[in-house]
ZADO-1210 file (C-alpha; in nm, 4 decimals, padded with zeros to 6 digits):
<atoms>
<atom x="01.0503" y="-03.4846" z="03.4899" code="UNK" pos="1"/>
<atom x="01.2808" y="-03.2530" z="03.2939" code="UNK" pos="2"/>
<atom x="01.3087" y="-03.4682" z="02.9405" code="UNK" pos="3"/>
<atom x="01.3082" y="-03.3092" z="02.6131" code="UNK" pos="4"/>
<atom x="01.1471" y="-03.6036" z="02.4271" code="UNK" pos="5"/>
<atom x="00.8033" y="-03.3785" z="02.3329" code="UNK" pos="6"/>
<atom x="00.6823" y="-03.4727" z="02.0297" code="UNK" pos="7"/>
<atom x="00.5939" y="-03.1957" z="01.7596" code="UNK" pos="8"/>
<atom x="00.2289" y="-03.2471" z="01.8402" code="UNK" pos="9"/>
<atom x="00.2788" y="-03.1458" z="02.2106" code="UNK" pos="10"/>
<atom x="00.3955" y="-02.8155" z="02.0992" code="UNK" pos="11"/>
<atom x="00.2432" y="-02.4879" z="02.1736" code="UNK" pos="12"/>
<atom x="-00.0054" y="-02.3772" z="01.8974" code="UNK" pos="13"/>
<atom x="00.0770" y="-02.0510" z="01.7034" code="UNK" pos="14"/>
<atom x="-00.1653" y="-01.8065" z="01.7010" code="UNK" pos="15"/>
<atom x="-00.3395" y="-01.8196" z="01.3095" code="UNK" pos="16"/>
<atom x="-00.3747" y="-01.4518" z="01.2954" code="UNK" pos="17"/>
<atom x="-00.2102" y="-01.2081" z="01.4530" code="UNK" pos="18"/>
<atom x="-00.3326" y="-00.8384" z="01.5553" code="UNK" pos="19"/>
<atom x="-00.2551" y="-00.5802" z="01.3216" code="UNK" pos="20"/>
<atom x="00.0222" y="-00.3380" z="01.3629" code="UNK" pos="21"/>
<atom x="-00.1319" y="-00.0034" z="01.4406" code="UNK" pos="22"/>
<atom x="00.0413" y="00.3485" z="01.3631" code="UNK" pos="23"/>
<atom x="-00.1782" y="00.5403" z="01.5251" code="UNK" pos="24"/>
<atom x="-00.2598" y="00.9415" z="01.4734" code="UNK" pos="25"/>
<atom x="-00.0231" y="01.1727" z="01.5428" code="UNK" pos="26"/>
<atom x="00.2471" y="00.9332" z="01.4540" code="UNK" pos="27"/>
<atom x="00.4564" y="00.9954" z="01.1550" code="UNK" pos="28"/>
<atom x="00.7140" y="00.7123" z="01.0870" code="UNK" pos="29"/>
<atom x="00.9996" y="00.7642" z="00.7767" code="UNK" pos="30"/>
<atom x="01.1048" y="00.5035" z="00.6358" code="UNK" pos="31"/>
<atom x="01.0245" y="00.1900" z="00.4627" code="UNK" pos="32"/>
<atom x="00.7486" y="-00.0664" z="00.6240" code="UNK" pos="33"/>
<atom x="00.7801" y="-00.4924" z="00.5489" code="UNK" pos="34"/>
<atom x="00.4798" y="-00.7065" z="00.7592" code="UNK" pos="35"/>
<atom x="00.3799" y="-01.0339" z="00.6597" code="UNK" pos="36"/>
<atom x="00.0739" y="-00.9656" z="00.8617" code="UNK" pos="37"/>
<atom x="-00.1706" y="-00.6748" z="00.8794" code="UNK" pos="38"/>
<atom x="-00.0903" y="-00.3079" z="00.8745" code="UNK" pos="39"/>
<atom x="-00.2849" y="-00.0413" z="00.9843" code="UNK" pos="40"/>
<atom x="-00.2386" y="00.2849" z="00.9688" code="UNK" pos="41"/>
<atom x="-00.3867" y="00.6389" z="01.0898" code="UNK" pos="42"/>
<atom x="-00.0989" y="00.7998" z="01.1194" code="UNK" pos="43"/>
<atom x="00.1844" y="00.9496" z="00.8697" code="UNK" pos="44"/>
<atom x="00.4022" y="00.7726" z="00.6394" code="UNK" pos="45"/>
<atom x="00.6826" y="00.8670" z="00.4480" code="UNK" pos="46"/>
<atom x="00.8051" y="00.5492" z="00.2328" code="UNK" pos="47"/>
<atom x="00.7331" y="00.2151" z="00.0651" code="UNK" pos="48"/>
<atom x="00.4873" y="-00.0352" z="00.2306" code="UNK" pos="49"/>
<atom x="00.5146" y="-00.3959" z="00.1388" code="UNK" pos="50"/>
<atom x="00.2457" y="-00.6132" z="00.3509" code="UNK" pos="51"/>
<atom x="-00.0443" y="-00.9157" z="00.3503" code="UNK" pos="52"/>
<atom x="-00.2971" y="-00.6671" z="00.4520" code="UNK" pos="53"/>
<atom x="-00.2735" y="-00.2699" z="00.4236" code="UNK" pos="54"/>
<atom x="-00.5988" y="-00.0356" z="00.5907" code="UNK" pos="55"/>
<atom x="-00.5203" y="00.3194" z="00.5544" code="UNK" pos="56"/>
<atom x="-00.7384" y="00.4782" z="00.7820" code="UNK" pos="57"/>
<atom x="-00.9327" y="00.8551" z="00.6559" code="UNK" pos="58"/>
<atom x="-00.6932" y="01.0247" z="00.8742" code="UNK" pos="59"/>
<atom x="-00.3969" y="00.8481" z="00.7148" code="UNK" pos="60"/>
<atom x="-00.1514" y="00.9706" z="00.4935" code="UNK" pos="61"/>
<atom x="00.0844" y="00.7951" z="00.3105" code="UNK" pos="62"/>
<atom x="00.3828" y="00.8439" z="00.0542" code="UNK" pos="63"/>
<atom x="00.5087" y="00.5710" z="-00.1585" code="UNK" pos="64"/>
<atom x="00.4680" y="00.2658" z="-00.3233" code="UNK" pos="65"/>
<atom x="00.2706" y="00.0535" z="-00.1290" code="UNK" pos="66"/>
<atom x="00.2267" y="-00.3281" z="-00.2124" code="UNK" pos="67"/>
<atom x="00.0120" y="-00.5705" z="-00.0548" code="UNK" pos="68"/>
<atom x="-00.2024" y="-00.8481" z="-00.1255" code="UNK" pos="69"/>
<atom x="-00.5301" y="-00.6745" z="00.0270" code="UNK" pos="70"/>
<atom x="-00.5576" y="-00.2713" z="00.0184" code="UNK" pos="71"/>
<atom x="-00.8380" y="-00.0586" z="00.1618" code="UNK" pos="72"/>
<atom x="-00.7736" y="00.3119" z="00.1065" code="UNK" pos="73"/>
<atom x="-01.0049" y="00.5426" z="00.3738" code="UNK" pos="74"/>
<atom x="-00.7393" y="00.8130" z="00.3896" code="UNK" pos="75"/>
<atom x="-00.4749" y="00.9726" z="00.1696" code="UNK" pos="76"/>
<atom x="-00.2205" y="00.8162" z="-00.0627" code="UNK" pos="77"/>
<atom x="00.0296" y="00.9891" z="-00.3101" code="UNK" pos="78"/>
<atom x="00.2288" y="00.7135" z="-00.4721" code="UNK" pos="79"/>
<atom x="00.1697" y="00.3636" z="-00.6581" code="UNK" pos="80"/>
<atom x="-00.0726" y="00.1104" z="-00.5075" code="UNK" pos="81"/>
<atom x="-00.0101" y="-00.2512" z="-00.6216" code="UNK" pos="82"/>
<atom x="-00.2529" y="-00.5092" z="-00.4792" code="UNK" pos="83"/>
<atom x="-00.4694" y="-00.7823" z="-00.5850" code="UNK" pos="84"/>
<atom x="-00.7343" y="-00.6759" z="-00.3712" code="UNK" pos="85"/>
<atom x="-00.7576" y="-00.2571" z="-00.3803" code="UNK" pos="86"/>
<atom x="-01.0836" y="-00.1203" z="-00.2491" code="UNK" pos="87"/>
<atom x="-01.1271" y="00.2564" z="-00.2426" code="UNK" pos="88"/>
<atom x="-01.4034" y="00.4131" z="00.0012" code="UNK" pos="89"/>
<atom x="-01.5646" y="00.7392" z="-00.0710" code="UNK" pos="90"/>
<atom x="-01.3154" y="00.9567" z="00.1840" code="UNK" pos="91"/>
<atom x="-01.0116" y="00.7857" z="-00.0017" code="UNK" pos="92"/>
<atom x="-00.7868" y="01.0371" z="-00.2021" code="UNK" pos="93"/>
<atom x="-00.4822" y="00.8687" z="-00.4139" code="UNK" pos="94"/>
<atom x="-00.2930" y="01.0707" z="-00.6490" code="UNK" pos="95"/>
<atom x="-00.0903" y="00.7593" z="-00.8239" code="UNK" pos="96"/>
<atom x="-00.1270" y="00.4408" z="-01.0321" code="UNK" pos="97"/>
<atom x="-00.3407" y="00.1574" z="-00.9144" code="UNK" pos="98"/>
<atom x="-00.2171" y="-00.2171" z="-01.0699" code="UNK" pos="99"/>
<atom x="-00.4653" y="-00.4815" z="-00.9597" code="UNK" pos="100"/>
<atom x="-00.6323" y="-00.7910" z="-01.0041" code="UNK" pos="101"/>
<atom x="-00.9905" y="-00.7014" z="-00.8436" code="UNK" pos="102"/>
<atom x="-01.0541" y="-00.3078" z="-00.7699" code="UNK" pos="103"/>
<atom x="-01.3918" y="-00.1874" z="-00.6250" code="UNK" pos="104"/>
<atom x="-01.4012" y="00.2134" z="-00.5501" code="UNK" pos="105"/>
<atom x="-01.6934" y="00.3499" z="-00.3840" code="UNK" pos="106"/>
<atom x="-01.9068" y="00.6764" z="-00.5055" code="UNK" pos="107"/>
<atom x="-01.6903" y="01.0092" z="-00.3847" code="UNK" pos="108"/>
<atom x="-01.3655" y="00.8287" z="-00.3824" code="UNK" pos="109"/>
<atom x="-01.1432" y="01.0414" z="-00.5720" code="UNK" pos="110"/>
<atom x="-00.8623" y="00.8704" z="-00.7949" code="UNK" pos="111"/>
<atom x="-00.6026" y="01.0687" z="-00.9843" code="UNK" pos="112"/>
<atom x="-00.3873" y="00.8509" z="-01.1996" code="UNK" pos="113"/>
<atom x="-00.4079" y="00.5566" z="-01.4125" code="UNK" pos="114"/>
<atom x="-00.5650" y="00.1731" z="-01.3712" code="UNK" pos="115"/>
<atom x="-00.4255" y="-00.0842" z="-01.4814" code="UNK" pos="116"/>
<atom x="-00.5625" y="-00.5014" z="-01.4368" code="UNK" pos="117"/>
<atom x="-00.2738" y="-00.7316" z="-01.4148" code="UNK" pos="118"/>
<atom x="-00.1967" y="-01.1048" z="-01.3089" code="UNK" pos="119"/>
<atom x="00.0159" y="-01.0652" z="-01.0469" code="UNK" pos="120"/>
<atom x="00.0178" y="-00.7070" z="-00.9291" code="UNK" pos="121"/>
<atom x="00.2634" y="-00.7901" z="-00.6470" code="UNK" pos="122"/>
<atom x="00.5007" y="-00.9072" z="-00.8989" code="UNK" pos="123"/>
<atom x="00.8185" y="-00.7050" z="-00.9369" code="UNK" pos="124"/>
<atom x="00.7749" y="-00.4297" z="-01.2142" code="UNK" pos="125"/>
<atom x="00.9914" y="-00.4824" z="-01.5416" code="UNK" pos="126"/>
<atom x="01.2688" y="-00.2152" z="-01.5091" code="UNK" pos="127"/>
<atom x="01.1811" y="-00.0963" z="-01.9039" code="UNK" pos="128"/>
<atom x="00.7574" y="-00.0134" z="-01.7728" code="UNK" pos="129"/>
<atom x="00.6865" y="00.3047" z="-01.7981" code="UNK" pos="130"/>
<atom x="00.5500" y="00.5214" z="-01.5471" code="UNK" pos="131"/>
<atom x="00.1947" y="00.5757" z="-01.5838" code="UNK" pos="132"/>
<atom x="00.1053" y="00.8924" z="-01.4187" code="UNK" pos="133"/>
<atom x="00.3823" y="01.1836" z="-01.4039" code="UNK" pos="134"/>
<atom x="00.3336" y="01.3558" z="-01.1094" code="UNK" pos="135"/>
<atom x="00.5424" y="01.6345" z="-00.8819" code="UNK" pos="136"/>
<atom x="00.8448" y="01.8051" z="-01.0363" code="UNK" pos="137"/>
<atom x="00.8726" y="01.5488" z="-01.2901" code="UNK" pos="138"/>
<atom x="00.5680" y="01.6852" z="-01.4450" code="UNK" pos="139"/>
<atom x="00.7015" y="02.0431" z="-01.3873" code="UNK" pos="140"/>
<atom x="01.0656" y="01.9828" z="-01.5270" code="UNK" pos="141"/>
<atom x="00.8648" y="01.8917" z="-01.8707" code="UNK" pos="142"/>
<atom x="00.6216" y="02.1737" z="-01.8523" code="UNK" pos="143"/>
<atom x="00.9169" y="02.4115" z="-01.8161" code="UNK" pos="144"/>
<atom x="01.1185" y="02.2435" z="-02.1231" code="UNK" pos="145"/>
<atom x="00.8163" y="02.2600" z="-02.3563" code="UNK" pos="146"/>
<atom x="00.7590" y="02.6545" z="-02.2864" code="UNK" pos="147"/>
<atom x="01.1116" y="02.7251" z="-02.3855" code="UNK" pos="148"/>
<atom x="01.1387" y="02.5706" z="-02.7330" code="UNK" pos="149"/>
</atoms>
């Protein structure tokens, strides 16, 4: 009546695939996102995003690095995408770097920054790569340093 001798196969099952976790508009989180599952997002966010599966709704925004095996941009990103799977629709808007293995960007999407096909975009970054795209005061500082000479 109250044993313990269940066997492994008498266990509960584990759900396969699990709902995405929603921020929703009208929420803006800082701060730095981890999922191994699926991320979606219509809200604000201010930080890095490592997941399985990123959506970034049109009414998104997002700053930072985000890294994910599977990426679909609807919305706004400013910062580095890294994903093997990056798909661009024609409201998306990302001012950054995109490393991939398989990008498809539909007519209107706009992309400022540079592409780049790799391996293994989820791979850490060697610290000595360069930075492909300057953007913010970065770009400023150097603007201002060239005028004075």
């Amino acid at each position: 009546m109250f044993s313990k001798s269940r066997t492994p196969a008498d266990k509960p099952a584990v759900r396969a695939s699990a709902a995405p976790s929603l921020i929703n508009r009208g929420l803006a989180i800082t701060g730095d996102l981890h999922s191994d599952g699926e991320i979606q997002i219509d809200g604000e966010v201010t930080g890095d995003i490592n997941c399985n599966q990123l959506v970034i709704g049109e009414s998104a925004t997002v700053r930072g690095e985000i890294i994910a095996e599977a990426v679909t941009i609807r919305g706004e990103v400013n910062g580095r995408v890294r994903g093997s799977e990056v798909s661009l629709s024609k409201t998306a808007k990302v001012v950054g770097d995109i490393l991939h293995r398989s990008l498809a960007m539909e007519a209107g999407a706009h992309l400022e920054g540079q592409v780049r096909k790799v391996d293994d975009p989820r791979a850490p970054l060697p610290t000595s790569m360069p930075k492909l795209l300057q953007t913010g005061s970065d770009k400023a500082d150097k603007d201002s340093r060239v005028k004075e000479s």
